[in-house]
The first five atom37 places (N, CA, C, CB, O) and aatype in JSON, in Angstrom:
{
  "aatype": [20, 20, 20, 20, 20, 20, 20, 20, 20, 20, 20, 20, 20, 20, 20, 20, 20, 20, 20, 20, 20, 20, 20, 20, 20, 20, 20, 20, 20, 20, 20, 20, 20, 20, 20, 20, 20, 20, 20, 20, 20, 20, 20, 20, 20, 20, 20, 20, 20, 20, 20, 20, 20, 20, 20, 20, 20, 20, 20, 20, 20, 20, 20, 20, 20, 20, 20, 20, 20, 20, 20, 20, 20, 20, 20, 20, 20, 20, 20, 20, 20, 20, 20, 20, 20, 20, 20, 20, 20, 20, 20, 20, 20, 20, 20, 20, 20, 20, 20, 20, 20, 20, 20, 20, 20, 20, 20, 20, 20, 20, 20, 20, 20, 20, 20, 20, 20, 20, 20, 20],
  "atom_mask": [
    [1, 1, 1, 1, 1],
    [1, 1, 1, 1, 1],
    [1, 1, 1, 1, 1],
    [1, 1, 1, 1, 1],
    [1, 1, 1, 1, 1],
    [1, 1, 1, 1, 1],
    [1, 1, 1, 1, 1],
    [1, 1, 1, 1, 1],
    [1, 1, 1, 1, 1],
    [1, 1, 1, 1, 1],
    [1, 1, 1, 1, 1],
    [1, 1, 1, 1, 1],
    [1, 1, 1, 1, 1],
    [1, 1, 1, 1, 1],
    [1, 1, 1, 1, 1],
    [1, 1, 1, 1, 1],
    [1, 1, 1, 1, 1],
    [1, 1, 1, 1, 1],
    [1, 1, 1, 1, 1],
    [1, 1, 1, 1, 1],
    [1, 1, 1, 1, 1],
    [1, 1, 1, 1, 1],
    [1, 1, 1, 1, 1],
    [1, 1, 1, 1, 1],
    [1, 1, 1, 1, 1],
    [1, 1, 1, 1, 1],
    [1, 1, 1, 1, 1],
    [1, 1, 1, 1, 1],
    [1, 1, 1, 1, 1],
    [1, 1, 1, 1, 1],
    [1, 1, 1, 1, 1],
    [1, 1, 1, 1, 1],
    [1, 1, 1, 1, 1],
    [1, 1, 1, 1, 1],
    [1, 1, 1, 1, 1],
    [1, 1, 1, 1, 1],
    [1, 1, 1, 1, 1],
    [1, 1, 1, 1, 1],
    [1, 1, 1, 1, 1],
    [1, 1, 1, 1, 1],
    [1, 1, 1, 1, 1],
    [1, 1, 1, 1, 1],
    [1, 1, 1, 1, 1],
    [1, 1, 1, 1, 1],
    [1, 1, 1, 1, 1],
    [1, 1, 1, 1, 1],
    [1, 1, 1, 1, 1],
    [1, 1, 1, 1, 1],
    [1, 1, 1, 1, 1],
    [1, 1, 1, 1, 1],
    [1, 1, 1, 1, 1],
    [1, 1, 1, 1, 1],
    [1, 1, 1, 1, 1],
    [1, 1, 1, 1, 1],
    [1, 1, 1, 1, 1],
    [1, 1, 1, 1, 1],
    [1, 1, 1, 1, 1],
    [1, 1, 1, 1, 1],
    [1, 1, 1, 1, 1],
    [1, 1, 1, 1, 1],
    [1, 1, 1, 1, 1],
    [1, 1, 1, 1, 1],
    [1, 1, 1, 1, 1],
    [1, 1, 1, 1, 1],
    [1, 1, 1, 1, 1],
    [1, 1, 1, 1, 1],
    [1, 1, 1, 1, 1],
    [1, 1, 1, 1, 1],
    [1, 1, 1, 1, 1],
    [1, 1, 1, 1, 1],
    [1, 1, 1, 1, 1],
    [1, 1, 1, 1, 1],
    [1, 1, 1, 1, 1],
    [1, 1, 1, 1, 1],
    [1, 1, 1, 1, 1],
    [1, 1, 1, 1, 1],
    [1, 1, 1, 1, 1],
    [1, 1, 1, 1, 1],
    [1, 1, 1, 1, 1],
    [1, 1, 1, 1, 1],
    [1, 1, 1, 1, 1],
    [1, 1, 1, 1, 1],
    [1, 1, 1, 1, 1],
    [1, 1, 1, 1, 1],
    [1, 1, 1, 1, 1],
    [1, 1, 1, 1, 1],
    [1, 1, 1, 1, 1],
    [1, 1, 1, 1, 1],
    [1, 1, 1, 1, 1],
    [1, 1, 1, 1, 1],
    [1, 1, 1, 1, 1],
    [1, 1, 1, 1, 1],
    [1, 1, 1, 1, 1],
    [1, 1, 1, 1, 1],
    [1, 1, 1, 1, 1],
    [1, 1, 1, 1, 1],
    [1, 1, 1, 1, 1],
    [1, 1, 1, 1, 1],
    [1, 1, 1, 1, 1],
    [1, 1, 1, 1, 1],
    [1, 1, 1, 1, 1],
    [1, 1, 1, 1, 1],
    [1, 1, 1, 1, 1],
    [1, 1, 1, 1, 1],
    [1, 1, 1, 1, 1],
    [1, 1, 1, 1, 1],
    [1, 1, 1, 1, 1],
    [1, 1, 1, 1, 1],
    [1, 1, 1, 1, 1],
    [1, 1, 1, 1, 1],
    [1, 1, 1, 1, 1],
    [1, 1, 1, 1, 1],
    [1, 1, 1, 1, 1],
    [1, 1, 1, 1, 1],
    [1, 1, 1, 1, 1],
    [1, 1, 1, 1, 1],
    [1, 1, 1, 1, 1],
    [1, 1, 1, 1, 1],
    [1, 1, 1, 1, 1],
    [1, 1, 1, 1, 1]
  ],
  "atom_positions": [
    [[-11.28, 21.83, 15.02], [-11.72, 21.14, 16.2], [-10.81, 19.95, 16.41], [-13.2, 20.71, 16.08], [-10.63, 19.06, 15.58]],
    [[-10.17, 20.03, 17.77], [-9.11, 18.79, 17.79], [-10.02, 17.6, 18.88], [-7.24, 19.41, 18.59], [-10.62, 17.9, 19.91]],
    [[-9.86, 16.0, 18.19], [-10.93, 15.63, 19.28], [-9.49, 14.43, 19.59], [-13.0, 14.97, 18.67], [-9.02, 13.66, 18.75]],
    [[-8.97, 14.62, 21.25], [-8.11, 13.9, 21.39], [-8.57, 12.5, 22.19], [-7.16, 14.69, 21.91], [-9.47, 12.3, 23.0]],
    [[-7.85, 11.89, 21.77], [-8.13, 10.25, 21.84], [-7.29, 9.39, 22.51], [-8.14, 9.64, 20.57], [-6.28, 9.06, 21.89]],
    [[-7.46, 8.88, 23.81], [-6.55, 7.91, 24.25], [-6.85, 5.9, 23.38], [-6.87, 8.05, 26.21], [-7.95, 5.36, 23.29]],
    [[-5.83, 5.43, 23.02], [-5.82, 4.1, 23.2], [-4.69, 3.66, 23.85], [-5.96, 3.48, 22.08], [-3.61, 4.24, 23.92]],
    [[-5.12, 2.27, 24.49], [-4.04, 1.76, 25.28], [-4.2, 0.66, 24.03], [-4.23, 1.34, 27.14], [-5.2, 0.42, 23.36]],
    [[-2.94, 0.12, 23.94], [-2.57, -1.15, 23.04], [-3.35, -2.42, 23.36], [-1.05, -1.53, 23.21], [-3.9, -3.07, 22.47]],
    [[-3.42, -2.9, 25.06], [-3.94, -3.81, 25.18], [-5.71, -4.09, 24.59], [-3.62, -3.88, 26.42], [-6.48, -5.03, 24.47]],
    [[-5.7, -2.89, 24.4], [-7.29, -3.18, 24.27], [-7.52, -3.64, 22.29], [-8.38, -1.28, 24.89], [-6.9, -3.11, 21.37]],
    [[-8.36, -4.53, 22.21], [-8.21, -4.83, 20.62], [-8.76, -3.97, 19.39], [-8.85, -6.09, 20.4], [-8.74, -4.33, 18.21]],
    [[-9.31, -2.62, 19.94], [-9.76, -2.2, 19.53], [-9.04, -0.65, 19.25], [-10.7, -2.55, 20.03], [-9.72, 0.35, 18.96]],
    [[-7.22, -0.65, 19.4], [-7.17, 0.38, 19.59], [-6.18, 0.19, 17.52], [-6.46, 0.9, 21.42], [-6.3, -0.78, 16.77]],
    [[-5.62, 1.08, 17.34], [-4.94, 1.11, 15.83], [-3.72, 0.61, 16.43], [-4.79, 2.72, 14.87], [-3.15, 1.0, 17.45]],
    [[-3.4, -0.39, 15.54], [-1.78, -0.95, 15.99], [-0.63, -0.06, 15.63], [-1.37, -2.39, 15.21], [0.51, 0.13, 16.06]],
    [[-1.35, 0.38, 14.72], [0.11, 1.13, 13.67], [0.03, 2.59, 14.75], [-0.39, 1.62, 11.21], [0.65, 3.53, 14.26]],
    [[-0.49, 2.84, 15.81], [0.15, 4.2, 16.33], [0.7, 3.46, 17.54], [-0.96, 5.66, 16.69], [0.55, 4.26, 18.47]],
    [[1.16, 2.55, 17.94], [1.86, 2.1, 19.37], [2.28, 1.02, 18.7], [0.95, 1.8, 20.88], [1.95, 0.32, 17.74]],
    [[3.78, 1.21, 20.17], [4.46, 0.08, 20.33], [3.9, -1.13, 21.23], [5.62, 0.5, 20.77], [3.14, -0.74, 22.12]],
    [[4.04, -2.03, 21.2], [3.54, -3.22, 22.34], [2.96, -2.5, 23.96], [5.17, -4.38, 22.73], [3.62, -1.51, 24.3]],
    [[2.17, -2.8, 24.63], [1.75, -1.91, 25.77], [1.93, -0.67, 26.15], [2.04, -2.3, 26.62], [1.72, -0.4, 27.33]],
    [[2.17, -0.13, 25.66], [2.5, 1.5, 25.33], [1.32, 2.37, 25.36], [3.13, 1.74, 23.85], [0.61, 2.3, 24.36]],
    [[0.92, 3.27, 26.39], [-0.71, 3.92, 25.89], [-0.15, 5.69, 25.71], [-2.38, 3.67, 27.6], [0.64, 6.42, 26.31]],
    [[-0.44, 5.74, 25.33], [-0.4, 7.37, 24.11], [-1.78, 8.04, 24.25], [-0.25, 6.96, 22.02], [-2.82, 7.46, 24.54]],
    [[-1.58, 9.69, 23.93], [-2.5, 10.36, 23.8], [-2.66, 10.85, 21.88], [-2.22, 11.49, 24.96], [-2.1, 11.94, 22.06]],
    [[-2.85, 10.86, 20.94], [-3.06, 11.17, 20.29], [-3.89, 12.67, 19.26], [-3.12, 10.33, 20.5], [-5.06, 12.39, 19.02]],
    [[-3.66, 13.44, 18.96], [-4.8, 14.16, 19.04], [-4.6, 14.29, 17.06], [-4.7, 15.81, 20.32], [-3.77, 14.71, 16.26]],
    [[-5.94, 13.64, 17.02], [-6.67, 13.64, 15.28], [-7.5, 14.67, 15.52], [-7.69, 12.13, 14.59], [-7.79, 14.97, 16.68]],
    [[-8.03, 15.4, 14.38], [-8.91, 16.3, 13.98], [-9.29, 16.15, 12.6], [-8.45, 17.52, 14.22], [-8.55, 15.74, 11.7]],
    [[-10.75, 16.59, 12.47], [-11.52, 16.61, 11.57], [-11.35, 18.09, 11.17], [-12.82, 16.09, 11.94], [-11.15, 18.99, 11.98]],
    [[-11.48, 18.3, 9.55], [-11.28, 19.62, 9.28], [-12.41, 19.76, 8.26], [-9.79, 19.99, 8.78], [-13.12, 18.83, 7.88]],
    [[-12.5, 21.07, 7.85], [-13.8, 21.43, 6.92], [-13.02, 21.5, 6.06], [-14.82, 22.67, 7.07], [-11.86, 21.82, 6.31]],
    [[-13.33, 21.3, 5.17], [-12.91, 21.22, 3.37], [-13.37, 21.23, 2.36], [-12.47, 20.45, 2.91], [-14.41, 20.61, 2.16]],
    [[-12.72, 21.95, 1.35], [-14.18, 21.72, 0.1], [-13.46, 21.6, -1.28], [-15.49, 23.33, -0.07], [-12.34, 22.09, -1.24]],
    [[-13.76, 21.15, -2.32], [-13.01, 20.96, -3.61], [-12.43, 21.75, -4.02], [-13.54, 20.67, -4.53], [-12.96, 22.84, -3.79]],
    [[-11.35, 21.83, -4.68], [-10.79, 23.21, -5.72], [-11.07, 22.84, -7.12], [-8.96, 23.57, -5.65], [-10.64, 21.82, -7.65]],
    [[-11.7, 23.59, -7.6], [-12.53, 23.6, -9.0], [-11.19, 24.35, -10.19], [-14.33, 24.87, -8.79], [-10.55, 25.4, -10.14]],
    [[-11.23, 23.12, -11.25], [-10.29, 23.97, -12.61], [-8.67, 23.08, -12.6], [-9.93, 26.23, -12.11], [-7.68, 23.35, -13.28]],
    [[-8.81, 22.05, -11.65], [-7.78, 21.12, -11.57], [-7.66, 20.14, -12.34], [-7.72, 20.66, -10.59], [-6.52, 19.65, -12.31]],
    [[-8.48, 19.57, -13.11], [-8.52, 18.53, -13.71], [-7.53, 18.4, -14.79], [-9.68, 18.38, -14.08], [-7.07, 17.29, -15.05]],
    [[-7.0, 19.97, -15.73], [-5.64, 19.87, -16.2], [-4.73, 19.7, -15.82], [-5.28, 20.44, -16.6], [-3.78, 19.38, -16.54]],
    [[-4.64, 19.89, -14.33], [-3.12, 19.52, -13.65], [-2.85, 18.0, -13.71], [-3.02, 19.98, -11.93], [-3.6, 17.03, -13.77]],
    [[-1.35, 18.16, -13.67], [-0.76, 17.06, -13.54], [-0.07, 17.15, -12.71], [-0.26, 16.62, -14.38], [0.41, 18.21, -12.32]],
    [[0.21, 15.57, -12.03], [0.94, 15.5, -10.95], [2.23, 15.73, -11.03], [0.8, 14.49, -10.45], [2.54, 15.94, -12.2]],
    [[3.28, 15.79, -10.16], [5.0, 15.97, -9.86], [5.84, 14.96, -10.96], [5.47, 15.37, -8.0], [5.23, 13.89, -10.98]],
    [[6.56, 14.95, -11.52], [7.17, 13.92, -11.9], [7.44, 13.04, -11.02], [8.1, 14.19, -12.45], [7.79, 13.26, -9.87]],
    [[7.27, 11.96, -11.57], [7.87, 10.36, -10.87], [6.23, 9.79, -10.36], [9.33, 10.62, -9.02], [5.96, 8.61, -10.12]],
    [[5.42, 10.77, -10.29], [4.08, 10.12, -9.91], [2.75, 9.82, -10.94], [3.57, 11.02, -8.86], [1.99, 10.72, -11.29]],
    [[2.6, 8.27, -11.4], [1.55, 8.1, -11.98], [0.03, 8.78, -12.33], [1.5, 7.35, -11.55], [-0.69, 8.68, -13.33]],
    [[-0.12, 9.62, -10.87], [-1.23, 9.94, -10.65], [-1.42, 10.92, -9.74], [-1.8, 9.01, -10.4], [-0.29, 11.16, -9.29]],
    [[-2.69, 12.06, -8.91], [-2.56, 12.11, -8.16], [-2.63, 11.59, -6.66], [-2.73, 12.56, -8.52], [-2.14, 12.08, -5.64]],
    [[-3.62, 10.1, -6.92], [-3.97, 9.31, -5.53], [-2.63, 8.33, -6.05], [-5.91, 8.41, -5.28], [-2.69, 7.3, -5.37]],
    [[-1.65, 8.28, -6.81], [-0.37, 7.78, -6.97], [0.45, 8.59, -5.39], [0.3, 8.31, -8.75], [0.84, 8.27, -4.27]],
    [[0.36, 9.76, -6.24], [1.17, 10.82, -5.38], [0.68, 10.84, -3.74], [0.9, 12.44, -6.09], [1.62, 11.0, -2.97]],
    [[-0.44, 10.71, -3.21], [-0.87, 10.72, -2.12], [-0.25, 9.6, -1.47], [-2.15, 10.77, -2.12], [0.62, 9.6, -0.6]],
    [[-0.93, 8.49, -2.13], [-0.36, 7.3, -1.38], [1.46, 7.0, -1.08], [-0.93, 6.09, -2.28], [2.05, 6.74, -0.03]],
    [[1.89, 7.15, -2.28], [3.71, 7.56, -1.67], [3.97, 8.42, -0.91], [4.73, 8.04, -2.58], [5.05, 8.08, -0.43]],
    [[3.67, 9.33, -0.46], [3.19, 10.03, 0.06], [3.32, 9.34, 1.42], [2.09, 10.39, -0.51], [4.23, 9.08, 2.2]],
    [[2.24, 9.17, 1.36], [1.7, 8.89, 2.75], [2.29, 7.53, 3.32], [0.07, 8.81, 2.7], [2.48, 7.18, 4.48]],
    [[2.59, 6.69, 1.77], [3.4, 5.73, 2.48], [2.28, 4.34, 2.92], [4.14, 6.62, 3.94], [2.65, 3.39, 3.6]],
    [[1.1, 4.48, 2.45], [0.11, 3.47, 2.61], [-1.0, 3.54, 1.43], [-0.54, 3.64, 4.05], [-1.13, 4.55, 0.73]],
    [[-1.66, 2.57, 1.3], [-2.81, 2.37, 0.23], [-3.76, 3.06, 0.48], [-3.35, 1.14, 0.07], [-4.14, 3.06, 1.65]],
    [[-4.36, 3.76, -0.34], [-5.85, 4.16, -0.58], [-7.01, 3.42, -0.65], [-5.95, 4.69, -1.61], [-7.49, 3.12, -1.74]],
    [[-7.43, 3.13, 0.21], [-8.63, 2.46, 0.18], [-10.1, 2.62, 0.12], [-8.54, 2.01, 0.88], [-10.92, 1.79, -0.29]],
    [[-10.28, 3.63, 0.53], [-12.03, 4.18, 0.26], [-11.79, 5.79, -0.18], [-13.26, 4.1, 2.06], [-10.77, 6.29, -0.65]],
    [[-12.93, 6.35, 0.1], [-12.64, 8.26, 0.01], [-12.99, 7.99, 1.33], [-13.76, 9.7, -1.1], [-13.79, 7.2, 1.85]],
    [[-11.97, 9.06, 1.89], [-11.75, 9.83, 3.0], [-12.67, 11.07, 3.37], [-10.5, 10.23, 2.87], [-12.26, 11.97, 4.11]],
    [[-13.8, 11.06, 2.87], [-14.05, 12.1, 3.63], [-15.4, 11.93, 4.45], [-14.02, 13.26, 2.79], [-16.26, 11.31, 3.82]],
    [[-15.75, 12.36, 5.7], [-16.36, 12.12, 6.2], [-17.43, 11.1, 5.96], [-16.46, 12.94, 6.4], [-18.01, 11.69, 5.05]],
    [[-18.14, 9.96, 6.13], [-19.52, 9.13, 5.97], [-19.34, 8.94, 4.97], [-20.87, 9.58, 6.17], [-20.32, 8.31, 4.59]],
    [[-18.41, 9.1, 3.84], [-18.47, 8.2, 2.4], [-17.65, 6.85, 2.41], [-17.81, 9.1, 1.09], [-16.44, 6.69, 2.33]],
    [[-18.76, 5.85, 2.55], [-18.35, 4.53, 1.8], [-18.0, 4.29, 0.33], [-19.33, 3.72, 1.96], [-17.93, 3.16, -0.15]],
    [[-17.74, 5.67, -0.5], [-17.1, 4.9, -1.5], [-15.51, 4.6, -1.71], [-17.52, 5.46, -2.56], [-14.69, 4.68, -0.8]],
    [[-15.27, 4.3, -2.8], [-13.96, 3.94, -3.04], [-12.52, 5.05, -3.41], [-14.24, 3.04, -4.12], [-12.83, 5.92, -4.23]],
    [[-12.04, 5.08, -3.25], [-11.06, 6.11, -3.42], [-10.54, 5.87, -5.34], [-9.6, 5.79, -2.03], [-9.56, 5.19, -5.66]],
    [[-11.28, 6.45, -6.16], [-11.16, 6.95, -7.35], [-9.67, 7.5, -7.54], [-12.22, 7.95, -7.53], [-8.68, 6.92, -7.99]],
    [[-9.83, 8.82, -7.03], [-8.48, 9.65, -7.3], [-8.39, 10.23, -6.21], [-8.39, 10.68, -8.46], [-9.14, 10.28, -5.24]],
    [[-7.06, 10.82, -6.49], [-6.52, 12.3, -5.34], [-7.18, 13.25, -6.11], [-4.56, 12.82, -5.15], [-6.76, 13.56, -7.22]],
    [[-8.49, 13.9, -5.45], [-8.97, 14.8, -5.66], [-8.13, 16.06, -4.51], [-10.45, 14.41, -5.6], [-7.82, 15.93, -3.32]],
    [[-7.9, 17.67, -5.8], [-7.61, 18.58, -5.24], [-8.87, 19.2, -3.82], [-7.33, 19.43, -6.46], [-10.1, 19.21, -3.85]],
    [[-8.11, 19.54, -2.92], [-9.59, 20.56, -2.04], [-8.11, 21.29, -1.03], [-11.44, 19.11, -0.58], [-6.96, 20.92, -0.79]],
    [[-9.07, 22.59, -0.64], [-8.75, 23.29, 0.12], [-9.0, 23.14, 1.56], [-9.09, 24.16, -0.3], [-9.53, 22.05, 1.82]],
    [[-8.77, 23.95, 2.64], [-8.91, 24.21, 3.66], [-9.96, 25.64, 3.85], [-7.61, 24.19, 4.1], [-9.8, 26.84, 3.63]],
    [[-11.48, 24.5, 4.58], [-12.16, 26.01, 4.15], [-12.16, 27.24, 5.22], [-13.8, 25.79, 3.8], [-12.41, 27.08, 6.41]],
    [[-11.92, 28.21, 4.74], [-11.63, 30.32, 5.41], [-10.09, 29.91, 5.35], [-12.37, 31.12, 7.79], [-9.5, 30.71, 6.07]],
    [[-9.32, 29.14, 4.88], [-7.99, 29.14, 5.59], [-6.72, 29.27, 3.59], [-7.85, 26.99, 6.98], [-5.52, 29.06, 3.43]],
    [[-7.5, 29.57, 2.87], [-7.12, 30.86, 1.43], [-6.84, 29.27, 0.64], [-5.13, 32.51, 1.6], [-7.3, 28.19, 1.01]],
    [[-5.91, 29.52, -0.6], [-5.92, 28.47, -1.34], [-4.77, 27.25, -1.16], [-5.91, 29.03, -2.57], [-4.43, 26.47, -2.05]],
    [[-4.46, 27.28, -0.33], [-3.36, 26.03, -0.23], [-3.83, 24.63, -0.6], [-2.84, 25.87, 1.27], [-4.38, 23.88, 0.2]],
    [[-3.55, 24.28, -2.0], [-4.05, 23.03, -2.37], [-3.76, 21.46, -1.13], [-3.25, 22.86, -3.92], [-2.91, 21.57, -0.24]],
    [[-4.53, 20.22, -1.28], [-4.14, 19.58, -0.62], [-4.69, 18.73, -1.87], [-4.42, 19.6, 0.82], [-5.42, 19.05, -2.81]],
    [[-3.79, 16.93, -1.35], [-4.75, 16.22, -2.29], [-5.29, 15.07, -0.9], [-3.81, 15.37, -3.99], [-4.64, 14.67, 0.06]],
    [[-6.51, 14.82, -1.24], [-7.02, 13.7, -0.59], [-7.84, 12.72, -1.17], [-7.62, 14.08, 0.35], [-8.67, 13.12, -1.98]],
    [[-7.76, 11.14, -0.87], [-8.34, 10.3, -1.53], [-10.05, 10.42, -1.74], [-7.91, 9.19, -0.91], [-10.79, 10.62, -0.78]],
    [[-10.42, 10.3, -2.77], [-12.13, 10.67, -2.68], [-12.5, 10.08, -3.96], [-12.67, 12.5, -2.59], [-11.86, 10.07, -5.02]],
    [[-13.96, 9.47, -3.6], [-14.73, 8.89, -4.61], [-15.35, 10.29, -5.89], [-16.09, 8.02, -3.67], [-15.56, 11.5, -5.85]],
    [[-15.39, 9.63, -6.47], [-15.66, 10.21, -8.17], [-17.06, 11.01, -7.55], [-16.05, 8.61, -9.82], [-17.17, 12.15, -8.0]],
    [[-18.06, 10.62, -6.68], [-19.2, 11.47, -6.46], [-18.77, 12.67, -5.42], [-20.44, 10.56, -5.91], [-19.38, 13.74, -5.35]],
    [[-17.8, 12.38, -4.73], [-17.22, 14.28, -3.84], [-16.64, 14.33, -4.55], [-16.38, 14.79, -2.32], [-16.41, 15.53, -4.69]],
    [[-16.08, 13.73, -5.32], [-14.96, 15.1, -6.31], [-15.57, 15.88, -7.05], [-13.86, 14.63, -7.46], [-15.05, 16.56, -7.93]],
    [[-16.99, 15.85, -6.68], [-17.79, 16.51, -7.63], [-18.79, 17.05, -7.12], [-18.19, 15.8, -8.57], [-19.9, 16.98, -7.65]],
    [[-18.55, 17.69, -6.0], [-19.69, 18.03, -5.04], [-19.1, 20.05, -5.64], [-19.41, 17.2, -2.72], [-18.1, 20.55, -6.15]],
    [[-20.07, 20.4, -5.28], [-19.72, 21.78, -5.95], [-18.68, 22.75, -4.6], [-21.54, 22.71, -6.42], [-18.59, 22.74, -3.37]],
    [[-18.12, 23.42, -5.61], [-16.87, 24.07, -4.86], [-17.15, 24.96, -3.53], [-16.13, 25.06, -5.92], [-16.37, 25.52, -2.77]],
    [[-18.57, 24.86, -3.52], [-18.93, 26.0, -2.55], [-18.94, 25.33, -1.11], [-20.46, 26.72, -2.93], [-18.66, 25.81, -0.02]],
    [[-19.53, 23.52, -1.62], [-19.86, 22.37, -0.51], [-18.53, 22.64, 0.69], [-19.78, 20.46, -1.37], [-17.43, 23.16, 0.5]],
    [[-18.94, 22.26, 1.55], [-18.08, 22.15, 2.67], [-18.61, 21.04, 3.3], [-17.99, 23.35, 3.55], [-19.74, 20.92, 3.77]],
    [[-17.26, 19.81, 3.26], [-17.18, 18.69, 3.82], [-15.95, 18.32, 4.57], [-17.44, 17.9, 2.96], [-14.83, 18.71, 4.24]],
    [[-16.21, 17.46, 5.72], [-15.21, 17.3, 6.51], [-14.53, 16.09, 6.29], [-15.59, 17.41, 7.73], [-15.14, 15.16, 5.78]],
    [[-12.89, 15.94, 6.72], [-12.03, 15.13, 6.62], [-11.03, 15.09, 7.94], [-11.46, 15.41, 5.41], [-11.13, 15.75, 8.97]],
    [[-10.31, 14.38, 7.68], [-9.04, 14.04, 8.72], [-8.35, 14.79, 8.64], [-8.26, 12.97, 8.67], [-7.85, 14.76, 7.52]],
    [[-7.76, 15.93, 9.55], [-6.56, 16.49, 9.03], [-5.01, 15.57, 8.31], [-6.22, 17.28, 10.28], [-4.12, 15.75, 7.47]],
    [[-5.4, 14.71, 9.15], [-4.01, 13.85, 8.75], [-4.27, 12.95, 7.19], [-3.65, 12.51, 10.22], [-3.43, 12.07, 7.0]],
    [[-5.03, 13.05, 6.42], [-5.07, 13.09, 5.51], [-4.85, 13.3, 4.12], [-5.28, 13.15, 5.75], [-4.8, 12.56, 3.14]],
    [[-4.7, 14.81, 4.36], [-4.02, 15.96, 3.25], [-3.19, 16.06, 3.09], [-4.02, 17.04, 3.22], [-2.65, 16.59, 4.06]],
    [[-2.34, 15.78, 2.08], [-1.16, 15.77, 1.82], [-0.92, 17.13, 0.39], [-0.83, 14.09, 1.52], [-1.47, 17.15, -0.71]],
    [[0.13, 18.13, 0.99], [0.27, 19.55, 0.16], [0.57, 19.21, -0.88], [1.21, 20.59, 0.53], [1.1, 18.11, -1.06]],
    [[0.39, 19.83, -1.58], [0.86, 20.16, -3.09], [1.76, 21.35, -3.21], [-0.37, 20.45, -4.03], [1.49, 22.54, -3.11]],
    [[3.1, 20.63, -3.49], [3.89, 21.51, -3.64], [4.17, 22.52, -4.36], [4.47, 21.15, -3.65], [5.17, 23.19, -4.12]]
  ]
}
């Protein structure tokens, strides 16, 4: 489901970091269904990365700050593994509190697409 979003810059309420100074853009974010991949906890991340919410955040190029996934106020623990759910096993990692990383593999919860970052 793509839910597209106008902000104009002037308004204070729009994200700075997607525009330049008065500049208004269409954007289109989406929320995706997702659910844990179970049996990861032996993996290790790529070389050169501490961690896997190491690896996300270089990655992504910004801090982790809460879990990402839908209505959770908690804190972003780790890069928990999850899939894309009907869409087969292509790992992703996304930031998530210690209580969804532990929601059972069957759960289906939603996130940002722009979020997920592959596992190579």
């Amino acid at each position: 489901m793509t839910i597209p979003l106008t902000f104009n810059t002037a308004d204070r309420c729009a994200p700075a970091d997607f525009f330049d100074e008065k500049e208004e853009r269409s954007i289109d974010m989406a929320f995706i269904d997702v659910k844990n991949k179970k049996g990861t906890a032996d993996k290790k991340p790529p070389v050169g990365y501490d961690s896997w919410l190491d690896f996300w955040e270089k990655k992504k190029g910004k801090k982790a700050t809460q879990c990402e996934v839908m209505s959770c106020k908690g804190s972003s623990d780790l890069g928990g593994h999850v899939i894309k759910a009907g869409e087969g096993s292509k790992e992703y990692i996304l930031p998530v509190c210690s209580a969804c990383n532990n929601k059972p593999e069957d759960e289906v919860f939603k996130a940002w697409d722009t979020d997920l970052v592959p596992v190579q």
